[in-house]
Phi, psi and omega in degrees: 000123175277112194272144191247149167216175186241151181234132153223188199265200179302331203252326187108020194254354154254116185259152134260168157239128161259117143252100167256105206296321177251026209046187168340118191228166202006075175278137177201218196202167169209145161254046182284161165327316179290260173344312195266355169276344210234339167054044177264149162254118170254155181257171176215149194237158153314179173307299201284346164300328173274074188275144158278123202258335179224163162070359193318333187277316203270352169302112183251144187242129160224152191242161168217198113092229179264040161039007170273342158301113171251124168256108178291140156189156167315115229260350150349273191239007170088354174317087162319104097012272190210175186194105176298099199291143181282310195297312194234071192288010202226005153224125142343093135305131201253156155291136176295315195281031156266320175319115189309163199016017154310106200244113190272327167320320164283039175206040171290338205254013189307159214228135204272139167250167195260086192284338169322278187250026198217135186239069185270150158336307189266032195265134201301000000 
């Protein structure tokens, strides 16, 4: 059975529908230039898991570096959201702490991958 939740950004003007067939999956941190300013812990879903359910419009996308990473966020509140991953384009990073009822303290020890200096396949 595929548990479906809703994710949104601070303000609410941005909805997802998250389906996760196996709950929360490859959770992590990443210490890129990016990453490490915004300090989320994220999961990753397929492409077809992820709906926008509101908000599309209030969504601004930024890219850097080799501009293949789209990084979402709320042009509201500034929110990160999701991000379509450059290692795995065919999946979604998600921020965890929009996911309704997720207590982001319980993923403090979530474990950094090392996107600074090192650009392996699985770096967000």
């Amino acid at each position: 059975m595929k548990k479906t939740v809703r994710a949104t950004c601070h303000c609410s003007a941005v909805e997802l529908e998250l389906t996760l067939p196996n709950g929360l999956e490859k959770l992590r941190r990443c210490n890129c230039s990016m990453c490490s300013r915004r300090n989320a812990v994220v999961a990753s879903v397929t492409l077809e898991n992820l709906k926008i359910i509101k908000g599309a419009g209030a969504l601004k996308t930024y890219t850097f570096n080799t501009h293949a990473a789209k990084h979402y966020f709320c042009s509201n509140c500034g929110i990160y959201t999701h991000h379509q991953r450059r290692s795995e384009p065919s999946e979604y990073g998600f921020n965890i702490a929009c996911v309704e009822g997720v207590k982001i303290e319980d993923y403090a020890a979530t474990p950094y991958l090392d996107g600074r200096d090192h650009h392996p396949k699985d770096v967000p």
